[in-house]
PDB file of the backbone (N, CA, C, O) and the ligand in Angstrom, with CONECT records:
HET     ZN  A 101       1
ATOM      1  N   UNK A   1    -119.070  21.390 -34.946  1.00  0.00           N
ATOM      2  CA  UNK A   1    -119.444  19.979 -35.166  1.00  0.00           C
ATOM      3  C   UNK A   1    -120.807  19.688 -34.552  1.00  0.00           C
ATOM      4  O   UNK A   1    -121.091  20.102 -33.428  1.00  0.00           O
ATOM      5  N   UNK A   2    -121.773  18.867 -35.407  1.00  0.00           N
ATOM      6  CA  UNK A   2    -123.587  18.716 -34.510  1.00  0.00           C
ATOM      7  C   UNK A   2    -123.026  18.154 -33.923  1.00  0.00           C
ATOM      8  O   UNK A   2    -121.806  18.035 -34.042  1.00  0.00           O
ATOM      9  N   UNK A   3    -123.728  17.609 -33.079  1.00  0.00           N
ATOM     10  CA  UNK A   3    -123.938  16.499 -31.886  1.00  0.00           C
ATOM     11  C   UNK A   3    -123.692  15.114 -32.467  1.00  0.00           C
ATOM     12  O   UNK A   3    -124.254  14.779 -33.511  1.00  0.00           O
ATOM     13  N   UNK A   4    -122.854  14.291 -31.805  1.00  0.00           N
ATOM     14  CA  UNK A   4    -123.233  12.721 -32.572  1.00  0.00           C
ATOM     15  C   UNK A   4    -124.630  12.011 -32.077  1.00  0.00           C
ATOM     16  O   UNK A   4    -124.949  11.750 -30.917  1.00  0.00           O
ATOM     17  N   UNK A   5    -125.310  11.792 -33.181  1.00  0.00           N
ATOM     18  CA  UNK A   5    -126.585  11.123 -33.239  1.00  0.00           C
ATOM     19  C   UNK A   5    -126.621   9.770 -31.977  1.00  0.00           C
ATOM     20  O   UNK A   5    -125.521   9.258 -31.771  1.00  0.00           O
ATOM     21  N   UNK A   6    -127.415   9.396 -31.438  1.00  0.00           N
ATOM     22  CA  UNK A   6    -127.621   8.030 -30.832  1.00  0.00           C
ATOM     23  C   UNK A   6    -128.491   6.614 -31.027  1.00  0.00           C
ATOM     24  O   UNK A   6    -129.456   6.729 -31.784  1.00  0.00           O
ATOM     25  N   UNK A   7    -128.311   5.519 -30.540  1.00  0.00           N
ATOM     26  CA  UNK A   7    -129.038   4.813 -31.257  1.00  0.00           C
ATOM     27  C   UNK A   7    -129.500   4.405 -30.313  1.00  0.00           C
ATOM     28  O   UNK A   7    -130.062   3.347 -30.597  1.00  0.00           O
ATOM     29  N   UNK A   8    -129.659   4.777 -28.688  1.00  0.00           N
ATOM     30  CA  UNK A   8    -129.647   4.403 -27.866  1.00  0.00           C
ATOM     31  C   UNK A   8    -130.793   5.275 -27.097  1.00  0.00           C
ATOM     32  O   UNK A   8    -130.938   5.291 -25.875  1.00  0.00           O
ATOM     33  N   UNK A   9    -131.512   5.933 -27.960  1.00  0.00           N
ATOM     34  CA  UNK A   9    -132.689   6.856 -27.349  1.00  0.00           C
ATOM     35  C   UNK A   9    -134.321   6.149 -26.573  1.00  0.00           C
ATOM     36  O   UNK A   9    -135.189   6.739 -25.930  1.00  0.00           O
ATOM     37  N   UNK A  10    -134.236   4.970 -26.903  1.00  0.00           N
ATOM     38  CA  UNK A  10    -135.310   4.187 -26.751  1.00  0.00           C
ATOM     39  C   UNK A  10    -135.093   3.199 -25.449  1.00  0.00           C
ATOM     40  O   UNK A  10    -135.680   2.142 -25.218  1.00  0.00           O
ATOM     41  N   UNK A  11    -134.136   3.818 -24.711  1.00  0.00           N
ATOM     42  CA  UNK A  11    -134.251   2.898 -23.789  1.00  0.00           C
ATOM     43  C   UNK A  11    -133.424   3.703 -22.619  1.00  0.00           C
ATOM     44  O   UNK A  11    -132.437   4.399 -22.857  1.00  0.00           O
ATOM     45  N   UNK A  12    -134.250   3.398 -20.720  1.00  0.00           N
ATOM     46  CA  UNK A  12    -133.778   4.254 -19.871  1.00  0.00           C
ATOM     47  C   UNK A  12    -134.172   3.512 -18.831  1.00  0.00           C
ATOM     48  O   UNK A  12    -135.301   3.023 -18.885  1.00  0.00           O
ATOM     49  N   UNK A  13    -133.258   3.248 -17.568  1.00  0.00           N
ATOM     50  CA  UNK A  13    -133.723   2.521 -15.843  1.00  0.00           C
ATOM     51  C   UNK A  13    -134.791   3.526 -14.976  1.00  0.00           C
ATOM     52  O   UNK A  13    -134.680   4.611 -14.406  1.00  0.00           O
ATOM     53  N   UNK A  14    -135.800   2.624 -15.185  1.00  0.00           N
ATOM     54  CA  UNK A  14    -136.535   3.571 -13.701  1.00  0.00           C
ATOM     55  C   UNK A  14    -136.788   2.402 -13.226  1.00  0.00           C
ATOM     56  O   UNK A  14    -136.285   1.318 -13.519  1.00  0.00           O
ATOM     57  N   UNK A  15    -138.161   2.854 -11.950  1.00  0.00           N
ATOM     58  CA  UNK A  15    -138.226   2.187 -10.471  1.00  0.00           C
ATOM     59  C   UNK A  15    -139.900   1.490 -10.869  1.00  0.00           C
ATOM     60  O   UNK A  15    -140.674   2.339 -11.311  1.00  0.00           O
ATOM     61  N   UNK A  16    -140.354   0.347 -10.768  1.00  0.00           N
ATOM     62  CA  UNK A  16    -141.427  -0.133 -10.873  1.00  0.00           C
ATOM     63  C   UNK A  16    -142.217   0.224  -9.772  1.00  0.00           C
ATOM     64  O   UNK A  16    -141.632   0.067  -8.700  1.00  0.00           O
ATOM     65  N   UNK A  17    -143.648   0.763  -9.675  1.00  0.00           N
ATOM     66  CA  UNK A  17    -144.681   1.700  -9.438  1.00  0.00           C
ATOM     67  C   UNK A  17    -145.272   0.569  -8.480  1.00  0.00           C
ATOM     68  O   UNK A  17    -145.528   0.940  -7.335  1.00  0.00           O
ATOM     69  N   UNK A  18    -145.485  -0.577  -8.760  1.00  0.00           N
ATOM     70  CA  UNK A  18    -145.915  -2.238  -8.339  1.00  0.00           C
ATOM     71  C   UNK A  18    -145.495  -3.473  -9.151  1.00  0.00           C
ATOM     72  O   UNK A  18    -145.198  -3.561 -10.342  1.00  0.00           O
ATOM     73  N   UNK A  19    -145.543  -4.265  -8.328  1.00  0.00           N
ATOM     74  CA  UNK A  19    -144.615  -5.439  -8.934  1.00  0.00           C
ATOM     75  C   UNK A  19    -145.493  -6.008 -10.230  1.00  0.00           C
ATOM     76  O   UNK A  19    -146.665  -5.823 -10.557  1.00  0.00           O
ATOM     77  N   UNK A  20    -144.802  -6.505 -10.611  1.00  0.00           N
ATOM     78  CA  UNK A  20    -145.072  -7.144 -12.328  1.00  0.00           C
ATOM     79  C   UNK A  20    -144.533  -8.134 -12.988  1.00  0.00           C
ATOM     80  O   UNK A  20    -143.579  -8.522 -12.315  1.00  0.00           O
ATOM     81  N   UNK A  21    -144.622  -8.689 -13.848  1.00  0.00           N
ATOM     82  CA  UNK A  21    -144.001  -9.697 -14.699  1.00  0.00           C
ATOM     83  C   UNK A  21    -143.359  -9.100 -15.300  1.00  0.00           C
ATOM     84  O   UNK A  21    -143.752  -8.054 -15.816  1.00  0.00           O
ATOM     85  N   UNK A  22    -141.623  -9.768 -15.496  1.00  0.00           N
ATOM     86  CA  UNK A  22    -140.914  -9.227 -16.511  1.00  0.00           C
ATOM     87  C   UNK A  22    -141.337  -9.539 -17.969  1.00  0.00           C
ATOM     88  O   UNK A  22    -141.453 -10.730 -18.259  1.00  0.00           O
ATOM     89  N   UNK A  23    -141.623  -8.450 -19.081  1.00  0.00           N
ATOM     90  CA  UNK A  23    -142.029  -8.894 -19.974  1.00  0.00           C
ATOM     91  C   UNK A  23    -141.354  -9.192 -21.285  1.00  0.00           C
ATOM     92  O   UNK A  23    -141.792  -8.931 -22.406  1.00  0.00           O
ATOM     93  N   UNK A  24    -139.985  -9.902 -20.906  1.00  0.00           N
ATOM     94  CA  UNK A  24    -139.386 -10.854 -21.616  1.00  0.00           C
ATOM     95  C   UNK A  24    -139.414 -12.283 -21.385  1.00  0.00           C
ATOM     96  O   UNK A  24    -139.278 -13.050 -22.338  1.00  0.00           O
ATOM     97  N   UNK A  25    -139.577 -12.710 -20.205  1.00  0.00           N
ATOM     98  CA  UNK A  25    -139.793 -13.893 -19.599  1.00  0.00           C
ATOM     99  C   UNK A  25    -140.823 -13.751 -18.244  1.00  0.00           C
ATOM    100  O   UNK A  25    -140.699 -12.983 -17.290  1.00  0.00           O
ATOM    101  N   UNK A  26    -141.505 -14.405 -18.411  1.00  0.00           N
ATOM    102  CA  UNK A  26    -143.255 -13.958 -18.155  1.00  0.00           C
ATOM    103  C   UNK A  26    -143.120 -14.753 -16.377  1.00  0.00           C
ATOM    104  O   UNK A  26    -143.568 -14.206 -15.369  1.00  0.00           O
ATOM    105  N   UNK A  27    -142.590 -15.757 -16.390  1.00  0.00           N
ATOM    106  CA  UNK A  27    -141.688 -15.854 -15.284  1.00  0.00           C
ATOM    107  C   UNK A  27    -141.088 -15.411 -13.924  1.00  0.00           C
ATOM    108  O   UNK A  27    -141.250 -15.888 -12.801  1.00  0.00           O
ATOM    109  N   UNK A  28    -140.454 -14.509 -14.290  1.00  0.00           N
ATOM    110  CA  UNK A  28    -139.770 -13.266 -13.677  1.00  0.00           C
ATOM    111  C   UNK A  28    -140.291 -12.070 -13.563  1.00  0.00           C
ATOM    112  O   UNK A  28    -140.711 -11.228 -14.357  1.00  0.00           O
ATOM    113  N   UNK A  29    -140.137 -12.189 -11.909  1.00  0.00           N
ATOM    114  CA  UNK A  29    -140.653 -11.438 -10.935  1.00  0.00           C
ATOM    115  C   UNK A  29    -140.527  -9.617 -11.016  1.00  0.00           C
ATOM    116  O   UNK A  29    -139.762  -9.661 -10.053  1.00  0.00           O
ATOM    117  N   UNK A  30    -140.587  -8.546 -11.232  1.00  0.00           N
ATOM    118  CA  UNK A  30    -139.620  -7.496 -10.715  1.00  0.00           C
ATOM    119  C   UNK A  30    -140.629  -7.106  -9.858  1.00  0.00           C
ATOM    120  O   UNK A  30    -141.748  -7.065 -10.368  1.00  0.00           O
ATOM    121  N   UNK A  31    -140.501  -6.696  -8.252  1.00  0.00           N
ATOM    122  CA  UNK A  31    -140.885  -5.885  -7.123  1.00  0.00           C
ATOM    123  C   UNK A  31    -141.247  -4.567  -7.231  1.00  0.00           C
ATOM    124  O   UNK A  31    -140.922  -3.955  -8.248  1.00  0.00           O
ATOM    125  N   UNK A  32    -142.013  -3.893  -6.145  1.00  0.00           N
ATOM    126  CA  UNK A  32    -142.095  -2.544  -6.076  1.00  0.00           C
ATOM    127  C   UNK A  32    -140.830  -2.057  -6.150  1.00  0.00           C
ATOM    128  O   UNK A  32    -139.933  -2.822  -5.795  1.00  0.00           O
ATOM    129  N   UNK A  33    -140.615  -1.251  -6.429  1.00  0.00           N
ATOM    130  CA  UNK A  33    -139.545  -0.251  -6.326  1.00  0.00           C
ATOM    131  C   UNK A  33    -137.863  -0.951  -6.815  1.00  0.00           C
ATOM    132  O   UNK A  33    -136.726  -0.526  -6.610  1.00  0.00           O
ATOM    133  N   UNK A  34    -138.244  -1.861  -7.343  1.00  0.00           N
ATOM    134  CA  UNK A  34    -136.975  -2.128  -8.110  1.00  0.00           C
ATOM    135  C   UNK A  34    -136.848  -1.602  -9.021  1.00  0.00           C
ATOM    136  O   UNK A  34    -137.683  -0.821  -9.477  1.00  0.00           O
ATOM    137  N   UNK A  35    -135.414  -1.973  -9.714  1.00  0.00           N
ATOM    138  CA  UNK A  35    -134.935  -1.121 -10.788  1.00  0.00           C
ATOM    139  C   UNK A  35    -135.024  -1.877 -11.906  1.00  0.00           C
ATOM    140  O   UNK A  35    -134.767  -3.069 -11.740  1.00  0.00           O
ATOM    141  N   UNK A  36    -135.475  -1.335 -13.600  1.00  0.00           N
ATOM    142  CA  UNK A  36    -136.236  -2.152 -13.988  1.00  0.00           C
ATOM    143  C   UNK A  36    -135.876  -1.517 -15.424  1.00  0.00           C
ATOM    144  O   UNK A  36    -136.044  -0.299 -15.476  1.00  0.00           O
ATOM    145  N   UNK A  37    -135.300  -2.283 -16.871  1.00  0.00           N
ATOM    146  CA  UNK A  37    -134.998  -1.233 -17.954  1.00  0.00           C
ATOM    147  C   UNK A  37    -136.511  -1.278 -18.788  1.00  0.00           C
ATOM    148  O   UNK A  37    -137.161  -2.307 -18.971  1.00  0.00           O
ATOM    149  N   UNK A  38    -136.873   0.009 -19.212  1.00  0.00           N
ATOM    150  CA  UNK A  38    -137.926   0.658 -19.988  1.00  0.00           C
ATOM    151  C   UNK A  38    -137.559   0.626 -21.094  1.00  0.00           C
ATOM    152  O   UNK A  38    -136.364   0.896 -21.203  1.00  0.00           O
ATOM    153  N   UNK A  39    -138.051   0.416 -21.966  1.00  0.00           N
ATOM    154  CA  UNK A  39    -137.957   0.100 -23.457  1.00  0.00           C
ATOM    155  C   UNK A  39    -139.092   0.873 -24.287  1.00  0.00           C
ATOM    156  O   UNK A  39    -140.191   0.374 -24.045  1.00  0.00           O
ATOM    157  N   UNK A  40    -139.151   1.851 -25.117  1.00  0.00           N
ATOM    158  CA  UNK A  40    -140.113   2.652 -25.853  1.00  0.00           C
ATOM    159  C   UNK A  40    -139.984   1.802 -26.632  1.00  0.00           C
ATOM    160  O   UNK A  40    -138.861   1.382 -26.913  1.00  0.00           O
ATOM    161  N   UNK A  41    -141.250   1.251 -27.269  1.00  0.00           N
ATOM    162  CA  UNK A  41    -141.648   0.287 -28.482  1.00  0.00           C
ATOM    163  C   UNK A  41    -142.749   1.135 -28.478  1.00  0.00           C
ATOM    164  O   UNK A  41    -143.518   1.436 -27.565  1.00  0.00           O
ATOM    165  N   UNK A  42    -142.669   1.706 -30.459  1.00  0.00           N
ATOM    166  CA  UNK A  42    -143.479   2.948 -30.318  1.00  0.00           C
ATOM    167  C   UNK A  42    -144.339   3.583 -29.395  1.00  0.00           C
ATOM    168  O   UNK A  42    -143.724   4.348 -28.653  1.00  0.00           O
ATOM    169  N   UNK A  43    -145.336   3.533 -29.228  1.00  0.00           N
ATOM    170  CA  UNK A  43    -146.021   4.839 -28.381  1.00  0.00           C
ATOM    171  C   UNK A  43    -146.205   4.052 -27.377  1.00  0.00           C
ATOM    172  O   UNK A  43    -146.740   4.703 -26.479  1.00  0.00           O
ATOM    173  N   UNK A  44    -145.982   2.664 -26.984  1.00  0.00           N
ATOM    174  CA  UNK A  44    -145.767   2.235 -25.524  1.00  0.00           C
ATOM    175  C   UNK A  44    -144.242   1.652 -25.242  1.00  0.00           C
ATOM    176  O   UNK A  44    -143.420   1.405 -26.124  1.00  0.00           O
ATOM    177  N   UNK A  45    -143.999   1.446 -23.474  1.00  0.00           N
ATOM    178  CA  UNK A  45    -143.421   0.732 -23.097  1.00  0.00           C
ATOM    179  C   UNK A  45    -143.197  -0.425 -22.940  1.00  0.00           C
ATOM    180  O   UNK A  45    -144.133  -1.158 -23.261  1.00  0.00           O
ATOM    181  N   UNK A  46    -142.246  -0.943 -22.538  1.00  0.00           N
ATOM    182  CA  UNK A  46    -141.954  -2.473 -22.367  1.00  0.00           C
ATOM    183  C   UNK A  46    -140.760  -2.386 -20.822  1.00  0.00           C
ATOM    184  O   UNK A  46    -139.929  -1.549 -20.468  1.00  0.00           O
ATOM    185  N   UNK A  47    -141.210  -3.644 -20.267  1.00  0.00           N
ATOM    186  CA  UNK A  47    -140.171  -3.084 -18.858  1.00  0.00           C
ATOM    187  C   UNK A  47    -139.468  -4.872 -19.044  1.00  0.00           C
ATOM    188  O   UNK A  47    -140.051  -5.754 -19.675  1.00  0.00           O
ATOM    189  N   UNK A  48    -138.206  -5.038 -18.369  1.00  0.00           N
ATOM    190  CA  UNK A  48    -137.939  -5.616 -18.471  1.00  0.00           C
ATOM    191  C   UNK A  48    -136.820  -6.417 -16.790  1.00  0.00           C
ATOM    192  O   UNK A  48    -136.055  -5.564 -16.340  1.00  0.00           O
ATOM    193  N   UNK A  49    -136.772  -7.471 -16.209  1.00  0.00           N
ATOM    194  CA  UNK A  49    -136.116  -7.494 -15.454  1.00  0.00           C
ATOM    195  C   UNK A  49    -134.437  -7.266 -15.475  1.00  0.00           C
ATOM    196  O   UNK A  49    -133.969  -7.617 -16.558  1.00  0.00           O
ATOM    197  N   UNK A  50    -133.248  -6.667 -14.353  1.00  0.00           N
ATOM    198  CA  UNK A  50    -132.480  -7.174 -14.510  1.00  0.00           C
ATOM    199  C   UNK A  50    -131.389  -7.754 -15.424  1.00  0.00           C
ATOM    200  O   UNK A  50    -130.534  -7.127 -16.050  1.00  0.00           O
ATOM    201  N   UNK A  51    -131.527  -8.641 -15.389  1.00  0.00           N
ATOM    202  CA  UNK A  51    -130.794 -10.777 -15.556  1.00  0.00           C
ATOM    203  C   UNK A  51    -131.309 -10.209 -17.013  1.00  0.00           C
ATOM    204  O   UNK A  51    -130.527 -10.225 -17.964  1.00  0.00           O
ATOM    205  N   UNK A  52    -132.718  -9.681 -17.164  1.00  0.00           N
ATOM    206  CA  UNK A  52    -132.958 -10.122 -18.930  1.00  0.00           C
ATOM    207  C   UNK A  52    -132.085  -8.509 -19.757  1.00  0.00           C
ATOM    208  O   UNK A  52    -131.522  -8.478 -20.851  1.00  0.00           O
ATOM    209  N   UNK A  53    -132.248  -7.464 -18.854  1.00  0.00           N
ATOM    210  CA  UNK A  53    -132.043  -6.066 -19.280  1.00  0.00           C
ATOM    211  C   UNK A  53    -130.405  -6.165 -19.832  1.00  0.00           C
ATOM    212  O   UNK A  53    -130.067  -5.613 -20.879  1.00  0.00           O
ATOM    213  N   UNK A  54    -129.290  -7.071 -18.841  1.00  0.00           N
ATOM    214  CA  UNK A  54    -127.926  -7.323 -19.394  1.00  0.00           C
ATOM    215  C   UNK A  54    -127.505  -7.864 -19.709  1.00  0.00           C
ATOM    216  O   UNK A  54    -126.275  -7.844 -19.755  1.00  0.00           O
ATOM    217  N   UNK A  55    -128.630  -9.222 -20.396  1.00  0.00           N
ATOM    218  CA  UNK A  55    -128.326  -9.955 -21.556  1.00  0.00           C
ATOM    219  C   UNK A  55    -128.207  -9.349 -23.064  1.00  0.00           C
ATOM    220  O   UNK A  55    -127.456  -9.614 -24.003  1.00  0.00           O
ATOM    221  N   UNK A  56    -129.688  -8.061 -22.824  1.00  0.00           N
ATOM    222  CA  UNK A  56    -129.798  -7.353 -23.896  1.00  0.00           C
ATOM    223  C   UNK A  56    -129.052  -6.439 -24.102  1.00  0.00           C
ATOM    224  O   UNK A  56    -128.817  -6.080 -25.256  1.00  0.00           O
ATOM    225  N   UNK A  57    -128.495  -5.835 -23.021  1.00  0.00           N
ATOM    226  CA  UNK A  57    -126.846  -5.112 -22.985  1.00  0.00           C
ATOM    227  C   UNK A  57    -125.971  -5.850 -23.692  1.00  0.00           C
ATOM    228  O   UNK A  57    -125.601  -5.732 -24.860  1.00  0.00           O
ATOM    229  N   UNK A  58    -125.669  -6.656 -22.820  1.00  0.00           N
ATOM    230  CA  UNK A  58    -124.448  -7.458 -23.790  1.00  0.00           C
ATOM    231  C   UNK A  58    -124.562  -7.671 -25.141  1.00  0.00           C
ATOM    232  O   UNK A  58    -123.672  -7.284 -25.898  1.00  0.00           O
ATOM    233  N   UNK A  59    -125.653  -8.302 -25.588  1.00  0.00           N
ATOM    234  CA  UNK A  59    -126.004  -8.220 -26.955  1.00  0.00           C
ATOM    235  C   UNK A  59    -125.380  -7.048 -27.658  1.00  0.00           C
ATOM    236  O   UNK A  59    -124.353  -6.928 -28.326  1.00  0.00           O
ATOM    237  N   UNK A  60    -126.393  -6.172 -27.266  1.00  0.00           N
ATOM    238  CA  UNK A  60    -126.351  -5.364 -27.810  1.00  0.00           C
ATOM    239  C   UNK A  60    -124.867  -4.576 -28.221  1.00  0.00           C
ATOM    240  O   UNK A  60    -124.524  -4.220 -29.349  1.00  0.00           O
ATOM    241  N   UNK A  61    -124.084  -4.420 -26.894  1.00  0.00           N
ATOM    242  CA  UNK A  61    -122.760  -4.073 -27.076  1.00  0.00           C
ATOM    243  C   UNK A  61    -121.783  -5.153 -27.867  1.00  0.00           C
ATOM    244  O   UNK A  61    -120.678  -4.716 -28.190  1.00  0.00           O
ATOM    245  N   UNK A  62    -122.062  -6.379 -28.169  1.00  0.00           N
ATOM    246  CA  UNK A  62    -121.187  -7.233 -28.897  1.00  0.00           C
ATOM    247  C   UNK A  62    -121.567  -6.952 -30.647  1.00  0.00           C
ATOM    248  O   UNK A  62    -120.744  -7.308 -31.490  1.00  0.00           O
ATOM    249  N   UNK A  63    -123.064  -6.194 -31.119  1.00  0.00           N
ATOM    250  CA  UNK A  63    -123.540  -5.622 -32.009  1.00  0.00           C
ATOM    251  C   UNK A  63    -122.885  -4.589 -32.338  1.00  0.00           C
ATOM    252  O   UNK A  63    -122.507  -4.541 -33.508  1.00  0.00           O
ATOM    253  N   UNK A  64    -122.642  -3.769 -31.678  1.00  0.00           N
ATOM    254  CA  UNK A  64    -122.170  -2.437 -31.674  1.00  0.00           C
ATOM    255  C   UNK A  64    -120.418  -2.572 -32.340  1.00  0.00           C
ATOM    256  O   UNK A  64    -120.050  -1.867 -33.280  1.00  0.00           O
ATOM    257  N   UNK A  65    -119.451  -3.644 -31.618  1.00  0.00           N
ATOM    258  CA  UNK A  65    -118.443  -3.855 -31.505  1.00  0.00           C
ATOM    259  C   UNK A  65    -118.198  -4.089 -33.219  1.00  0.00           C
ATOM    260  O   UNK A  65    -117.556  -3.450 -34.053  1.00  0.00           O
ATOM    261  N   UNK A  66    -119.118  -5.440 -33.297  1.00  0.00           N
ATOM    262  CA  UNK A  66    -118.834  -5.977 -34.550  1.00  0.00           C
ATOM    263  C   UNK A  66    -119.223  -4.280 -35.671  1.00  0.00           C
ATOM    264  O   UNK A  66    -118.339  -3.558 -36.133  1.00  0.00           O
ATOM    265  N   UNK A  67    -120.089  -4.152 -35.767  1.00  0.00           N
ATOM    266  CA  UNK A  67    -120.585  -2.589 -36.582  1.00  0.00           C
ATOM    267  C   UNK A  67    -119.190  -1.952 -36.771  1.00  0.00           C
ATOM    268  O   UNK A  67    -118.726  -1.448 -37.794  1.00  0.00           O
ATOM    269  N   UNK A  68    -118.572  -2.104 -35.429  1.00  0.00           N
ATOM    270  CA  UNK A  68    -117.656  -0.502 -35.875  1.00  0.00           C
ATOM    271  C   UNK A  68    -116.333  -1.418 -36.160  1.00  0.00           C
ATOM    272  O   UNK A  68    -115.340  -0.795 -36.535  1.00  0.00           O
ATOM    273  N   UNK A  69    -116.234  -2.650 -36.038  1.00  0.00           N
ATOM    274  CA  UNK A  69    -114.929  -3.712 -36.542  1.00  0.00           C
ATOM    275  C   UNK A  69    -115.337  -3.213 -38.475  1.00  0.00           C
ATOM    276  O   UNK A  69    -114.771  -2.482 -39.288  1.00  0.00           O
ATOM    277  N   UNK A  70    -116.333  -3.905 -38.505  1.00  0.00           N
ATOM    278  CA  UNK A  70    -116.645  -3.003 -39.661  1.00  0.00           C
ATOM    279  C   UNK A  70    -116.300  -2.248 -40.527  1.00  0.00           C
ATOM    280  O   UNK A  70    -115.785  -2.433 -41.630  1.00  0.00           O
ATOM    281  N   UNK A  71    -116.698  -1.104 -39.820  1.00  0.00           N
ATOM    282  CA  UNK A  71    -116.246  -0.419 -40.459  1.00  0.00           C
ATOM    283  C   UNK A  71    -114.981   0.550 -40.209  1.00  0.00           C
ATOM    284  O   UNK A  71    -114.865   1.736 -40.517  1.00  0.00           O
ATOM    285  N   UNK A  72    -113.967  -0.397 -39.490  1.00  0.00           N
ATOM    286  CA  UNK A  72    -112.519   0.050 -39.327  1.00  0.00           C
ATOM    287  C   UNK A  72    -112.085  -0.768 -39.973  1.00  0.00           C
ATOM    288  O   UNK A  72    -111.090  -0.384 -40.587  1.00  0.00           O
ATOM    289  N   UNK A  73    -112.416  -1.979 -40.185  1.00  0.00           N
ATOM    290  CA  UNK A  73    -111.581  -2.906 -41.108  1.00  0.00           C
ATOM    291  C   UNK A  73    -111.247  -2.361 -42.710  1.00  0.00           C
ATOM    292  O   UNK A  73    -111.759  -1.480 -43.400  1.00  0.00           O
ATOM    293  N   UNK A  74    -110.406  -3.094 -42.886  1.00  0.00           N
ATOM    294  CA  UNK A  74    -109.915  -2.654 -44.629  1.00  0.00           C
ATOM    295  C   UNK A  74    -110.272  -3.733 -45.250  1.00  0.00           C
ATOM    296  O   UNK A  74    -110.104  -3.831 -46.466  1.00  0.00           O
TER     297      UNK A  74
HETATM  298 ZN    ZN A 101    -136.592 -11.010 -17.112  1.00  0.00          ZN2+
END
């Protein structure tokens, strides 16, 4: 059996280098050395705080849910 494919390749937690604006809400702070989700949007990044990183989790996993209701439903 291949490998099951992912849809989830574009995105990974590292540690911010110096502090920055979160760049979902311009607002929000993230620190040196906090933990911070990276987002590949083609050939660059996008970093994001926190508070905004597991909103887009959640999203994202309530996306996922409905997809595979989907396609288990009859
Ligand atoms: Zn944020």
């Amino acid at each position: 059996m291949p490998r099951p494919k992912t849809f989830i390749k574009s995105i990974e937690v590292d540690e911010a280098k110096r502090a920055h604006s979160c760049q979902h809400v311009s607002s929000h702070r993230i620190q040196t050395g906090e933990k911070r989700l990276k987002l590949k949007v083609e050939r660059t990044f996008e970093h994001f705080c926190t508070p905004c990183a597991l909103k887009m989790i959640d999203s994202d996993i309530e996306k996922l849910q409905n997809i595979r209701t989907q396609l288990t439903q009859e």
